[in-house]
N, C-alpha and C positions, 0 to 999 in steps of 0.2 A: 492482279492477284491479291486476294486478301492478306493481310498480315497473319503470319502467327500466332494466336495467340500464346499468352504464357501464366504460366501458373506459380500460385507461391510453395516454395519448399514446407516441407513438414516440419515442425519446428526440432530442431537439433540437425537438420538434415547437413551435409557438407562434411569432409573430414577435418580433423581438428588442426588449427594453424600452427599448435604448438606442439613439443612431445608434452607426453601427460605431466611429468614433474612441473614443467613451468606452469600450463594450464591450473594444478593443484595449488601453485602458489599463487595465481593470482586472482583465483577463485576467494581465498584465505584473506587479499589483500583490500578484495573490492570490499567483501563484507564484513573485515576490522573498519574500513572508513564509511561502513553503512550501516543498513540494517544487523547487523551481526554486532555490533557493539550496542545497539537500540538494546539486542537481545538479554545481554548482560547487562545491561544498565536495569533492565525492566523486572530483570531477574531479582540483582541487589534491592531493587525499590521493593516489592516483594516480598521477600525476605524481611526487609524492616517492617513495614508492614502489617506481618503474622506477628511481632516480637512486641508490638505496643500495643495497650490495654485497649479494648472492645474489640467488637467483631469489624471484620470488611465493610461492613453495611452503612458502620459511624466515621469510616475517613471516606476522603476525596481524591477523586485524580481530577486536574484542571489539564488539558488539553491548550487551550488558545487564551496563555495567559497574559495578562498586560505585564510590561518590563519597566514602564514608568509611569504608573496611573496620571500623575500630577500634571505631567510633560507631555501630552500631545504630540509633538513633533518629533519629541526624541525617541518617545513608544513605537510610532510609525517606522522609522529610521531601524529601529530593533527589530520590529516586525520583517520586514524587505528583508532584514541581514540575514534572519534567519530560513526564512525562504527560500532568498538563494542558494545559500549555502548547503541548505538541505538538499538542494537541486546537484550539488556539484558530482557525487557519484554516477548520475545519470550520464553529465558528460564525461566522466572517464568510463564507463560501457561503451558507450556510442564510440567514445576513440579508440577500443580494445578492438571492437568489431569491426572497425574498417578494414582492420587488417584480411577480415574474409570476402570470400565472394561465392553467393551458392552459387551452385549448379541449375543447370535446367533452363536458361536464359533470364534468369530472376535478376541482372544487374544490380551492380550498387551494394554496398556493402552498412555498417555500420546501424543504427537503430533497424531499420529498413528489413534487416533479417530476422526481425522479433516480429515484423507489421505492424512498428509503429509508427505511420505515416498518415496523410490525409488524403491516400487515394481511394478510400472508398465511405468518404463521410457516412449516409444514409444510412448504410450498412449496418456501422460499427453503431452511431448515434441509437437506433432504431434496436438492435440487440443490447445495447449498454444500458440503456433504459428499462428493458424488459427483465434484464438479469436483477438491475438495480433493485426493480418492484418487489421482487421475489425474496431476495435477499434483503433487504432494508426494513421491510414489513418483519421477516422474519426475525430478523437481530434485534429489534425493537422487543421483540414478545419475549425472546428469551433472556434480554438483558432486564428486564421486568422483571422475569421472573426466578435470574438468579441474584440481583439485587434484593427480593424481600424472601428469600432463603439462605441473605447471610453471605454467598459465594463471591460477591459482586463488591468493589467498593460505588462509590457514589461519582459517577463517570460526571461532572461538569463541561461540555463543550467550549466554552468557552469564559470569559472574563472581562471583557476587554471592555473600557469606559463606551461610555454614549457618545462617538463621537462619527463626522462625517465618514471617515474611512473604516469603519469597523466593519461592514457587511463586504464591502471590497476585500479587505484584508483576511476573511473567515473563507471568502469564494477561491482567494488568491493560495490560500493553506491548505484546503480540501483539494485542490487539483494537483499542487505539490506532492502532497500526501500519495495521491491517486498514481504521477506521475514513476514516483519514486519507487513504492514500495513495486509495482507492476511492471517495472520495466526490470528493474534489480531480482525479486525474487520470484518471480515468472519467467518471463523471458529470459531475461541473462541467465538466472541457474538452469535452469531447466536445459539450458543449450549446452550450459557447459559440463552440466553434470553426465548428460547422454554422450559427448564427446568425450568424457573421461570414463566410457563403459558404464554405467550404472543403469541399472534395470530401470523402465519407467517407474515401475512400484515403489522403489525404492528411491528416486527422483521426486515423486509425488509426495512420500513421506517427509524426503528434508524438506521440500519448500513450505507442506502444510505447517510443519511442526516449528518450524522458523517465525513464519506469518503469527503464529498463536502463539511465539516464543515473546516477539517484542510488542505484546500488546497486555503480557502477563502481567504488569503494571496494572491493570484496570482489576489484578484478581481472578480466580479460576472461570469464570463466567466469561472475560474477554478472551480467556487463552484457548477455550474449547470451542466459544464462538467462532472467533477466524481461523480455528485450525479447520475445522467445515468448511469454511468460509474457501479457504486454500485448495482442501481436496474439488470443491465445483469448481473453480476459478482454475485450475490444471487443467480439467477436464473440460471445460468449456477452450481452451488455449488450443487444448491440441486439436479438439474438433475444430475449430475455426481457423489454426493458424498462423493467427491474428493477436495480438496481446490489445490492439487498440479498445475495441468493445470491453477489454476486462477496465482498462482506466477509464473507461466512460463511467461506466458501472459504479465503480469506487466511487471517482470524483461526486457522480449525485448521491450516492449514497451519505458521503463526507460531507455537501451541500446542504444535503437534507439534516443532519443531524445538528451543523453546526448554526447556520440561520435560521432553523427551528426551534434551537432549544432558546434561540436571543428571543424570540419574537415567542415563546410560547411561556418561558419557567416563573415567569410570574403571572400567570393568568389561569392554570393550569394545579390540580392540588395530586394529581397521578404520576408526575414527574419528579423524581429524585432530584434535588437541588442542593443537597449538603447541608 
C-alpha cells in the first residue's frame, strides 16, 4: 500500500498554543528584539533626516558599512558579529514554535510550520527567482525614480574596503537579511496575528506597513516601495504556504543590489553613489 500522502497546513493553520494575552505579549517581545525596534530606529533616522538642510536626494543611507576600514581582520570580525546576531531573533521563533504541532499529519514543529525548510529546493529556488525578476527589476525603476524626485535619499549598498572577503561578506548579509526579515515578519506574524483572530486584511496590512516601516531610513521611496513589496510577498505566502520561495527571492534580490552596486558604482554614471 502506498503511503499517504500529506500536505502543508495553511499558514496560521493550528490553534494557538497560548491564550491570547501571552501570545500578545510575545508577539510585542519578538519584535522589540527585531525588526520592530529596526522600525523605530528607521523612524528617528528619518525624522533627523527631514530636520537637516537639503533635500533626501543630497544625504546617504550606507547599508554594508565597514566598522574598521584600516583593520581587515577586525572589520571581518565586526562583520560575522553582526550577522549573527542579527540572526538571533530567528532562533527564538524557531524555539517559540516548537512548541506547536499542526495538524493534518504535517509533523514536526518549529520553522517547519512557516515552510522553512529544504524539502522542496526546486520549487522554492525556481519561484524565488521568478519573484526576484519581477520585483528587483521593478524596485530598481522606482527607487530611480523616487531618488531624482527628491523622495529617496541616496541608498549606497555598501562600503566595505577592497579586500578578499568583501563579496563573501555582502552574499553572507543579503541572505541574513533575507532570512530574517521573512521568517519574522511573514511567517511568524502572519501566524500569530491569525491566531490572535485578526482578519487576513488586517494581518496583511501590519506586516506590509512594518516591512515599509524599517526601511523608512532610505526615505519615502524605500517605505512605499517594500510596503508593495510586503502586500505581494503575503500574497504570494499564503498561495504557496511556503515562506521559503519568499527568502529566496529576497536574498537574490539583496545579492543583486549589493554585488552590483560593488562591481557597477564606479563604472556606471546612472547610479546614485552619494
Amino acid at each position: 500500500m502506498r503511503p499517504q500522502e500529506t500536505t502543508d497546513p495553511a499558514p496560521g493553520e493550528g490553534p494557538p498554543p497560548l491564550p491570547r494575552r501571552a501570545l500578545r505579549h510575545e508577539v510585542l517581545l519578538v519584535l522589540a528584539v527585531s525588526l520592530g525596534a529596526s522600525a523605530v530606529g528607521a523612524l528617528i533616522s528619518f525624522s533627523g533626516v527631514l530636520t537637516r538642510p537639503g533635500g533626501l536626494g543630497e544625504q546617504t543611507a550606507t547599508l554594508n558599512a565597514s566598522r574598521a576600514p584600516d583593520r581587515p581582520w577586525l572589520d571581518l570580525a565586526w562583520q560575522l558579529f553582526g550577522i549573527a546576531t542579527d540572526l538571533a531573533p530567528v532562533l527564538l521563533v524557531a524555539h517559540l514554535l516548537l512548541r506547536e504541532r499542526a495538524a493534518g499529519g504535517y509533523g514536526g514543529g518549529g520553522l517547519r510550520l512557516l515552510g522553512f525548510d529544504a524539502r522542496r529546493p526546486r520549487s522554492d529556488l525556481a519561484r524565488g527567482a521568478v519573484v526576484a525578476a519581477g520585483i528587483g527589476g521593478s524596485g530598481l525603476l522606482l527607487y530611480l525614480g523616487a531618488h531624482a524626485a527628491g523622495a529617496s535619499l541616496t541608498v549606497v549598498p555598501e562600503s566595505l574596503p577592497d579586500v578578499w572577503w568583501k563579496f563573501p561578506v555582502l552574499i553572507a548579509s543579503a541572505l541574513e537579511n533575507a532570512v530574517l526579515e521573512e521568517v519574522v515578519v511573514l511567517g511568524y506574524l502572519l501566524r500569530r496575528l491569525s491566531q490572535l483572530g485578526w482578519t487576513p486584511t488586517g494581518a496583511l496590512l501590519a506586516s506590509a506597513l512594518l516591512r515599509g516601516s524599517y526601511h523608512l531610513y532610505q526615505g519615502l521611496g524605500g517605505f512605499f516601495g517594500n510596503a508593495v513589496m510586503g502586500v505581494i510577498f503575503v500574497w504570494l505566502y499564503r498561495r504557496w504556504g511556503r515562506v521559503m520561495p519568499l527568502v529566496v527571492a529576497h536574498a537574490l534580490i539583496d545579492i543583486v543590489a549589493f554585488v552590483g552596486y560593488a562591481l557597477l558604482a564606479d563604472h556606471v554614471d546612472w547610479l546614485p553613489t552619494g
